[in-house]
C-alpha positions as CSV (number, residue, x, y, z in Angstrom):
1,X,8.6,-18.3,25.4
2,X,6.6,-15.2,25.5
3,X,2.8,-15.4,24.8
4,X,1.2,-15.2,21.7
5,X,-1.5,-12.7,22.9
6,X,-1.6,-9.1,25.2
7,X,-3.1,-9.1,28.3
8,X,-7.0,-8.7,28.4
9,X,-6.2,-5.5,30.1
10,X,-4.2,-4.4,27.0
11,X,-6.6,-5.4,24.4
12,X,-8.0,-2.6,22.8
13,X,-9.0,-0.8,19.2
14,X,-6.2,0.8,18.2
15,X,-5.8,3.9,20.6
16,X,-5.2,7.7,19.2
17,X,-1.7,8.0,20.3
18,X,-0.6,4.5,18.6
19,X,-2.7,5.2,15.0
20,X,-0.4,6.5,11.8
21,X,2.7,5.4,13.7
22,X,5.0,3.1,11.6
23,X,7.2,0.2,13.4
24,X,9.8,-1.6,11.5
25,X,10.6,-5.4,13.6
26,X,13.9,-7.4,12.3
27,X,14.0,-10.6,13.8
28,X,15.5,-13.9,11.7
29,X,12.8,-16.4,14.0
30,X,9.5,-16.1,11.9
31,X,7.7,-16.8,14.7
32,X,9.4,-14.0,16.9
33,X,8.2,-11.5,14.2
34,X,4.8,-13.0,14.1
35,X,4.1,-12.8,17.5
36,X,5.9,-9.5,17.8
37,X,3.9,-7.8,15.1
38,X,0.3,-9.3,16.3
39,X,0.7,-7.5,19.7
40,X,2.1,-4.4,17.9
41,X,-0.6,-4.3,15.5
42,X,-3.4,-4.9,18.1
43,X,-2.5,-1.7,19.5
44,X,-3.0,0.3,16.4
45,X,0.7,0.9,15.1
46,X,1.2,0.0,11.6
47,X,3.9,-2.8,10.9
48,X,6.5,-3.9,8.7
49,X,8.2,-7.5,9.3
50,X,11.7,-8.2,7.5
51,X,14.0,-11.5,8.2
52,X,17.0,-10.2,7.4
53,X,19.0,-6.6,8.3
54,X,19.8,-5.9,5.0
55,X,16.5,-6.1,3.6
56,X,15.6,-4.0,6.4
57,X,17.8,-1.0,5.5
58,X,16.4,-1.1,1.7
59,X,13.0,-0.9,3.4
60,X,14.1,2.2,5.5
61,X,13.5,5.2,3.3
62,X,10.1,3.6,1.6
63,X,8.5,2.7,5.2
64,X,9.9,5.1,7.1
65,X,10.1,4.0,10.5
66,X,9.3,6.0,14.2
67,X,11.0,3.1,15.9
68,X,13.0,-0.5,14.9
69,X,12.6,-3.3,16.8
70,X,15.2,-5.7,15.7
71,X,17.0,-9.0,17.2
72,X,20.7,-9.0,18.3
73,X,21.6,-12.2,17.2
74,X,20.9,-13.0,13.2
75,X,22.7,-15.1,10.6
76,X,23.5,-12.3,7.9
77,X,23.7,-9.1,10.1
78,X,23.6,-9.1,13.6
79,X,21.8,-6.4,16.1
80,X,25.0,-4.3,16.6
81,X,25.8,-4.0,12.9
82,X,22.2,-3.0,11.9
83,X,22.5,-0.6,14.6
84,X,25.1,1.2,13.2
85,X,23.6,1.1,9.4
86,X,20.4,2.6,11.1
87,X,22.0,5.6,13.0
88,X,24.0,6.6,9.5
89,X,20.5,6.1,7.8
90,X,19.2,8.2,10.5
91,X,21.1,9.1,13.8
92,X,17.5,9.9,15.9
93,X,16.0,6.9,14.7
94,X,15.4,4.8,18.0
95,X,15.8,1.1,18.2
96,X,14.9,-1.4,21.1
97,X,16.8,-4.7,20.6
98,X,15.9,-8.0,21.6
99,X,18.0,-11.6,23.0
100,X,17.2,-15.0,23.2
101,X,19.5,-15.0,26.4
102,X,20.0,-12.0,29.3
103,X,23.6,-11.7,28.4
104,X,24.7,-8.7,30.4
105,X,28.2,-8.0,28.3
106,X,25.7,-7.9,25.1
107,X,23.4,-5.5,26.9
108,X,26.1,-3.9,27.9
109,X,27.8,-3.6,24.1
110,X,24.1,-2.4,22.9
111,X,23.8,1.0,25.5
112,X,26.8,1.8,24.2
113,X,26.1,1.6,20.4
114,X,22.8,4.0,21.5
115,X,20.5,1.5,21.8
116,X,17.1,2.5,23.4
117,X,16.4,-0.7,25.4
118,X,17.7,-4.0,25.4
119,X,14.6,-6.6,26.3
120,X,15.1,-10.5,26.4
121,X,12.3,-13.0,25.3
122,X,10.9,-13.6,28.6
123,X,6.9,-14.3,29.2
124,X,6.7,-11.1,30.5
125,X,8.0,-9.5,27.2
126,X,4.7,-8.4,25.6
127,X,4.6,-5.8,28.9
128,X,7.9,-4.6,28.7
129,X,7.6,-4.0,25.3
130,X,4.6,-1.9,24.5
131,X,6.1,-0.1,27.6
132,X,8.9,0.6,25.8
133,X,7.5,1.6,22.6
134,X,5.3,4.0,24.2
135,X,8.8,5.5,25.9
136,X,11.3,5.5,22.7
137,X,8.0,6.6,20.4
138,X,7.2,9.8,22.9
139,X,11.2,10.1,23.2
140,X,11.3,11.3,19.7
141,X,8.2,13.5,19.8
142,X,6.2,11.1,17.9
143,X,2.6,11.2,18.2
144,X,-0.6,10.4,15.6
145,X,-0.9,14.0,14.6
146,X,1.0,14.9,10.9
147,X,4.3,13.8,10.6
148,X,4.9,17.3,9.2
149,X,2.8,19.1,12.3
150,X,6.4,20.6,13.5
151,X,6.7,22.7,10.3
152,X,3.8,22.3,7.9
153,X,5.3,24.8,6.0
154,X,8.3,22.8,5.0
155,X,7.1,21.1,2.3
156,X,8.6,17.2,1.9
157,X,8.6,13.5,1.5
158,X,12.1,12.9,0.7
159,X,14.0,10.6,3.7
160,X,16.3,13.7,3.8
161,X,14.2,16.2,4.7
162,X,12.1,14.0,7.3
163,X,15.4,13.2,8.8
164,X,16.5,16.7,9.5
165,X,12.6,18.0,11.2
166,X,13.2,15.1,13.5
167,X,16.1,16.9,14.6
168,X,15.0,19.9,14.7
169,X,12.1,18.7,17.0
170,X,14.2,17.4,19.6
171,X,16.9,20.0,19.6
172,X,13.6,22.9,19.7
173,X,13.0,21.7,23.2
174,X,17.2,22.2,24.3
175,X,18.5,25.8,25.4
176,X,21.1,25.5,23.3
177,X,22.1,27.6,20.1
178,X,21.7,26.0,17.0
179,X,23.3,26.8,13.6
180,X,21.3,26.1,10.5
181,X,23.7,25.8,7.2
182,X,22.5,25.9,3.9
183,X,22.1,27.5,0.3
184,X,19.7,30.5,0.0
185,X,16.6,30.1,-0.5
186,X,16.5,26.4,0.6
187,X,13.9,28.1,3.7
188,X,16.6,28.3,6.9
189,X,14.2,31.2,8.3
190,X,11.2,28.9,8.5
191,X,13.0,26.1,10.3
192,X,14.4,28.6,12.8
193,X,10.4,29.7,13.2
194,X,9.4,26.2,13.4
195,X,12.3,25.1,15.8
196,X,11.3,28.9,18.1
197,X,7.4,27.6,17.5
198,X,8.6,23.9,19.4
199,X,10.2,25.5,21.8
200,X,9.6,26.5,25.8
201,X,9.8,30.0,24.1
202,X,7.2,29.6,21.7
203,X,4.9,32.1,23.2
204,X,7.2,35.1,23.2
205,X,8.6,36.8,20.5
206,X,11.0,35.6,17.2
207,X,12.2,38.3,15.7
208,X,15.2,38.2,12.6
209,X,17.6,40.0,11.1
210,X,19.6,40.1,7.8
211,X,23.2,40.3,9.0
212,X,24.4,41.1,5.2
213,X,21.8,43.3,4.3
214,X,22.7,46.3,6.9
215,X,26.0,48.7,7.3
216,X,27.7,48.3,10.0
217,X,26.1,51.5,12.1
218,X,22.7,50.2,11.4
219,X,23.6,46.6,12.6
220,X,24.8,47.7,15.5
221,X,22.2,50.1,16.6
222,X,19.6,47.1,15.2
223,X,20.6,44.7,17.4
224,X,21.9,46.0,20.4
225,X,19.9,49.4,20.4
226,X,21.0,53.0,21.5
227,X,20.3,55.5,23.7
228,X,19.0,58.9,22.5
229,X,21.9,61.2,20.5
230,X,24.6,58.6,21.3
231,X,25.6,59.2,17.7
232,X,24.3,61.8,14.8
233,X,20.9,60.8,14.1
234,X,19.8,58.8,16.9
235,X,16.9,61.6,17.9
236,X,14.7,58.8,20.1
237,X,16.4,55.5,21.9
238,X,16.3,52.4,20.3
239,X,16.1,49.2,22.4
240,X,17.5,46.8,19.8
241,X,16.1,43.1,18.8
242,X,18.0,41.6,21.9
243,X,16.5,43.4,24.7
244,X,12.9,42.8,22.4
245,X,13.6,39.1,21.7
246,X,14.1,38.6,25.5
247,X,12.7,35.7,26.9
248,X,11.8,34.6,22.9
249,X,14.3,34.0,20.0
250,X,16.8,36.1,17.9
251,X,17.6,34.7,14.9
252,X,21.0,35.8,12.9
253,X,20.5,35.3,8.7
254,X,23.9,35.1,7.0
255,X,25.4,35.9,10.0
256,X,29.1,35.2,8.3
257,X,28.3,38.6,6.7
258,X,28.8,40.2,10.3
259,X,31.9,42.8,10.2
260,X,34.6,41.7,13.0
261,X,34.0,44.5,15.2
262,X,30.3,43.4,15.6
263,X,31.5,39.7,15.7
264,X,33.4,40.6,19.0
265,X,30.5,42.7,20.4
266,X,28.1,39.8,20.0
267,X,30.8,37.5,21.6
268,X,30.7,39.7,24.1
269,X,26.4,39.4,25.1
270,X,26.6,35.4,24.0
271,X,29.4,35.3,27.1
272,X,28.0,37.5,29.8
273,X,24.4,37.3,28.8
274,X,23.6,41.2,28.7
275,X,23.7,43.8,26.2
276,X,24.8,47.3,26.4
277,X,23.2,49.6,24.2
278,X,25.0,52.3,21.9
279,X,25.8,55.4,24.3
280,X,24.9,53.3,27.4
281,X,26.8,53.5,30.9
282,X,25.6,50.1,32.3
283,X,24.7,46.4,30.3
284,X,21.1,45.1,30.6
285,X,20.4,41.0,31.4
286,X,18.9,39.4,28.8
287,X,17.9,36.3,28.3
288,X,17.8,34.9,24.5
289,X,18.0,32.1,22.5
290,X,19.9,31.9,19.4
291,X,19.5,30.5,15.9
292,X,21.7,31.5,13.4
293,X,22.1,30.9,9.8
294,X,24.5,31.5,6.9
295,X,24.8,30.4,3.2
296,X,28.8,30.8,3.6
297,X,31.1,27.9,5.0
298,X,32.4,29.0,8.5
299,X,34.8,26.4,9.1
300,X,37.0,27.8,6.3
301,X,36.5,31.2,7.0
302,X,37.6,30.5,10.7
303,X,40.6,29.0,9.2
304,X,41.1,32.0,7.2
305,X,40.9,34.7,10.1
306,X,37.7,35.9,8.8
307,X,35.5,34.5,11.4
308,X,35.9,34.9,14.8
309,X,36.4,31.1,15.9
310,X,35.1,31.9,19.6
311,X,32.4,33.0,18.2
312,X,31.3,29.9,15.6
313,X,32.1,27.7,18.5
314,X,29.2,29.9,20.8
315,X,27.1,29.9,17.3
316,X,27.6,25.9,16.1
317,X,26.5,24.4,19.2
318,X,23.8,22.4,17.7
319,X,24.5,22.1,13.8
320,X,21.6,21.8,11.5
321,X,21.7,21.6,7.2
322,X,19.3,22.6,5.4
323,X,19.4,20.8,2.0
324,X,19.6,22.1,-1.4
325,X,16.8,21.6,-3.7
326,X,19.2,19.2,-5.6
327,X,19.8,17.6,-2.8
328,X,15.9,16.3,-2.4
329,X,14.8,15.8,-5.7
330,X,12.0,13.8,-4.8
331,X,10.3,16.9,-3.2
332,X,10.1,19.0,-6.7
333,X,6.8,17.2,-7.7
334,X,4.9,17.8,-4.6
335,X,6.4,21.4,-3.7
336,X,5.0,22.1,-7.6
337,X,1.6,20.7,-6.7
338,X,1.7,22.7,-3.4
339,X,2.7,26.3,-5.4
340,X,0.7,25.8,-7.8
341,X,-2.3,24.7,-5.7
342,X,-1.9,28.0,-3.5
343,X,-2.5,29.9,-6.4
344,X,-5.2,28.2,-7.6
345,X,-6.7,28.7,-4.7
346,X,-5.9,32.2,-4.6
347,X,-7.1,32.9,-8.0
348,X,-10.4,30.7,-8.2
349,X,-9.1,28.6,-11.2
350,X,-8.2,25.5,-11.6
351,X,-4.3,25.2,-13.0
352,X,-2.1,22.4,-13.7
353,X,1.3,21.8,-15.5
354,X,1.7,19.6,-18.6
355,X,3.4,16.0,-18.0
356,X,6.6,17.3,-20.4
357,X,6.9,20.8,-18.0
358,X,6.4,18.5,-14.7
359,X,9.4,16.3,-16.0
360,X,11.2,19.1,-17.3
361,X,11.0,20.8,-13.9
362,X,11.4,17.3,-11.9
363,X,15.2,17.7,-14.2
364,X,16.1,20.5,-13.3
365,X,18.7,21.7,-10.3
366,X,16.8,25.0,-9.3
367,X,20.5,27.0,-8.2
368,X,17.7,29.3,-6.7
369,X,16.1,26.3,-4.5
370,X,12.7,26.4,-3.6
371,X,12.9,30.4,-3.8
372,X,13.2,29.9,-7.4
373,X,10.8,27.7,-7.9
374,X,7.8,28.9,-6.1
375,X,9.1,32.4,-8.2
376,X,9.0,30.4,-11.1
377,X,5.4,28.5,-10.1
378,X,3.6,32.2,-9.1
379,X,4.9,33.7,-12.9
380,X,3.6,31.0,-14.7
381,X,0.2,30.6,-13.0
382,X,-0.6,34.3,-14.0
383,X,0.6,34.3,-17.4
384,X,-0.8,30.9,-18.6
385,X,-3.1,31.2,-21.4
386,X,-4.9,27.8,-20.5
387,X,-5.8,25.6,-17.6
388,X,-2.9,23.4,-18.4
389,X,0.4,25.2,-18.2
390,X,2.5,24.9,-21.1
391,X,6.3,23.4,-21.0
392,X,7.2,26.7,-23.2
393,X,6.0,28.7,-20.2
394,X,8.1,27.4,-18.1
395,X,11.4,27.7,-20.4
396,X,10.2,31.5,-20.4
397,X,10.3,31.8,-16.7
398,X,13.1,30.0,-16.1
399,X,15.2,32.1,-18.1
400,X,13.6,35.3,-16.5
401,X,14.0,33.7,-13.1
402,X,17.8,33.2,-13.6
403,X,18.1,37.0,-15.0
404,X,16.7,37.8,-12.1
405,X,19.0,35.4,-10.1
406,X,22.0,36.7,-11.3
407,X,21.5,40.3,-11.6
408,X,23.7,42.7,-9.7
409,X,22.0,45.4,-10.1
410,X,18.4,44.3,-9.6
411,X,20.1,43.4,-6.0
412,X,21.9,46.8,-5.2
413,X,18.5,48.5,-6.3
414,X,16.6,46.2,-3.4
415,X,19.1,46.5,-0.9
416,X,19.5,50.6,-1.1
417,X,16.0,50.5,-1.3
418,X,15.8,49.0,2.5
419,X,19.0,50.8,3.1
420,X,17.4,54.1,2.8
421,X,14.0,52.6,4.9
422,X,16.1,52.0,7.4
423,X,18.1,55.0,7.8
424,X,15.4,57.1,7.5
425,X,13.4,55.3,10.4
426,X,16.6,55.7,12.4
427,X,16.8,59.7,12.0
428,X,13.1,60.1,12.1
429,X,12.6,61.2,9.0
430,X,15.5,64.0,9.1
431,X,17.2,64.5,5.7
432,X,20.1,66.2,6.8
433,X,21.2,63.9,9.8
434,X,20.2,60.6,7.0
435,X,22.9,62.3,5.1
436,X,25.6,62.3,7.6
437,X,25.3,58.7,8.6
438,X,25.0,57.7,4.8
439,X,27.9,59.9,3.8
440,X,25.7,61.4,0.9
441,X,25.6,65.5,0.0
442,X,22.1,66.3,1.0
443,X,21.0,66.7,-2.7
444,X,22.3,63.4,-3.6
445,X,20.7,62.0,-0.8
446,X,17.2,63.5,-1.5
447,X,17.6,62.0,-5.2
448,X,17.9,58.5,-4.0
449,X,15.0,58.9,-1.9
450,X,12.8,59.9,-4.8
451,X,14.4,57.3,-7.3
452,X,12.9,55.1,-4.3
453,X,9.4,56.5,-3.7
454,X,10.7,57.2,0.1
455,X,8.8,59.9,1.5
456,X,10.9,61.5,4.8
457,X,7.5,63.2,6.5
458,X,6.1,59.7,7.2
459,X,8.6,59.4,9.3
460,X,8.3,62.5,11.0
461,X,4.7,62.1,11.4
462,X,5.6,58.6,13.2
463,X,7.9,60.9,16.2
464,X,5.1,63.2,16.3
465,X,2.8,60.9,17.0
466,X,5.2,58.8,19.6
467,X,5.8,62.6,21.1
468,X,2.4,63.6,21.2
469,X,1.7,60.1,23.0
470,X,4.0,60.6,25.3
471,X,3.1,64.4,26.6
472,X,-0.5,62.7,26.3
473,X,0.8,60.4,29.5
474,X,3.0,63.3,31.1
475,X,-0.4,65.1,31.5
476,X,-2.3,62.4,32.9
């Protein structure tokens, strides 16, 4: 039987590394869990005892474990079987399991379920154990900073959403390529920052791009560059995000927006790991990590023919969902308080919703996700008449927020607007060449760019400037 205290040399206050972690032990012999929990709890991990497997998967998303210790044998649910319920709860979760008896064809059955460690209640146990804590709890990244440290920008507290940072932490730290599916506006972008952020790249750059919101031309030149006049308008060489994300990330929003020519040219760099520039003779290494992202399902587009299904396969190595607002309810309350804190903050007042608007809100399923609702938040703590914000104000934004949702037009009008920005950066600020790769007449051309306050000579002043740089070396 194992003893009922640590070793004097493992006595201590509860050290920095063990504070704030949480430890859920599952173990039918009261005195087992006791015992277990004393030696735990000396070292500064917060515990949770249960006698039973099933009241220890209805404690699961309230306590929310870093680690389960639980015993193999029990009368209502054994080890094995809890295991399982565990990794559908949450398939990162670790668990050590324990037994009475060293029964090599159980600890043999447990590896292979994913077990962490398999320990037997020796004397020595109290060792082993904290040893393997400390293991399984730095395993999964775990540490006595904020659970939300990773990506404090994703706010949360429903099980869903702590489930999926866990899995982003670990896979940050892989080379792979990860695929993050999801609505818009549910925040893909920030957990492909925060997963780039985690990662052995983290000090070069991240750098995105809007697959959807391009033509094909500009796509092409924007992400595997040009040389100088490899096509009309291309008046200064571009090097493309690949060859500047080298070393960091590229990330690839609504990627299943990609044309199928530029899906086979991607295919193409993913495979041989170089890119070869518009107009280029030769390819140049580079050596990039990709995240992509799209609101569209790609498994049924691949089945349709229109996605490349090489190329999801090289994209959907590591598969990641972001959730709908819908989908974590429990979240609306505190992203509310967050919003509407920020603009407090921002506006030296102190706001706060009425309890019918924060129920009305709690009710609702925000089609727009949390895009909508910080929209929604911002409108409504600059119009409020009062401190406490009104349930009618909400209604009012609501209804403007879903206009705004829905509209077609207010959407064309935004994307010609970055359109234009875009071409016009391209040509350098050259009307005439902006009208051949947009298709335009010239007149109808300079129209747009006045319907969109685009002035061309800022863009010529940004090639004289580069030019006059450059002759500036030269001279030297």
């Amino acid at each position: 039987m194992p003893k009922e205290s640590l070793p004097e040399e493992d006595q201590s206050t509860p050290s920095e590394e063990a504070r704030s972690l949480r430890i859920l032990i599952v173990d039918d012999d009261e005195v087992i869990l006791v015992m277990v929990s004393a030696w735990l709890a000396e070292v500064g991990y917060e515990v949770k005892t249960c006698n039973t497997g099933e009241s220890a998967m209805e404690l699961l998303p309230e306590f929310r474990p870093h680690l389960v210790i639980t015993d193999l044998r029990m009368d209502d649910m054994d080890g094995i079987t809890l295991l399982k319920e565990i990794q559908q709860f949450n398939s990162v979760l670790p668990v050590i399991m324990l037994s009475g008896t060293a029964d090599i064809s159980d600890a043999v059955r447990a590896t292979h379920q994913g077990i962490f460690e398999f320990l037997t209640k020796s004397d020595d146990l109290p060792e082993k154990l904290l040893h393997c804590v400390t293991s399984a709890l730095n395993h999964v990244g775990a540490s006595d900073a904020s659970e939300n440290s990773f990506a404090p920008e994703i706010i949360h507290r429903s099980t869903l959403m702590a489930n999926l940072l866990n899995q982003a932490k670990r896979v940050a730290r892989a080379r792979s390529s990860v695929f993050i599916g999801g609505e818009t506006g549910t925040g893909k972008e920030l957990l492909a920052n925060a997963i780039h952020r985690s990662s052995p790249r983290a000090n070069e750059m991240f750098l995105a791009v809007n697959c959807g919101a391009l033509s094909e031309q500009l796509l092409e030149s924007e992400l595997f560059g040009h040389e100088k006049g490899a096509f009309t308008g291309a008046v200064r060489k571009n090097l493309g995000l690949f060859q500047a994300a080298h070393g960091g990330t590229l990330f690839l929003d609504e990627v299943g927006d990609m044309p199928a020519s530029l899906q086979v040219k991607l295919l193409r760099v993913l495979q041989e790991g170089q890119v070869k520039p518009v107009g280029a003779i030769n390819g140049v290494p580079i050596d990039v990590r990709i995240i992509s992202a799209t609101h569209r399902d790609l498994e049924m587009e691949v089945k349709r023919g229109e996605f490349r299904e090489d190329l999801f396969y090289r994209l959907n190595v590591i598969p990641l969902y972001m959730p709908s607002l819908k989908e974590r309810g429990e979240d609306i309350p505190l992203l509310l308080d967050h919003f509407l804190n920020l603009h407090s903050e921002q506006d030296g007042e102190s706001l706060r919703f009425s309890p019918e608007a924060l129920d009305y809100m709690a009710s609702l399923p925000w089609p727009g996700n949390v895009r909508q609702l910080q929209n929604v938040v911002e409108q409504c703590s600059v119009l409020s008449p009062s401190p406490m914000i009104p349930l009618s104000l909400i209604k009012q934004a609501l209804r403007q927020s879903e206009n705004k949702f829905q509209t077609l037009a207010q959407a064309q009008k935004e994307f010609d607007r970055n359109y234009l920005l875009r071409v016009m950066n391209m040509v350098a600020g050259n009307e005439e060449q902006a009208a051949n790769v947009t298709g335009c007449e010239l007149a109808e051309l300079t129209e747009l760019l006045k319907t969109h306050n685009i002035n061309p000579a800022r863009f010529r002043k940004v090639v004289e400037e580069d030019a006059a740089e450059e002759d500036s070396i030269h001279t030297v």
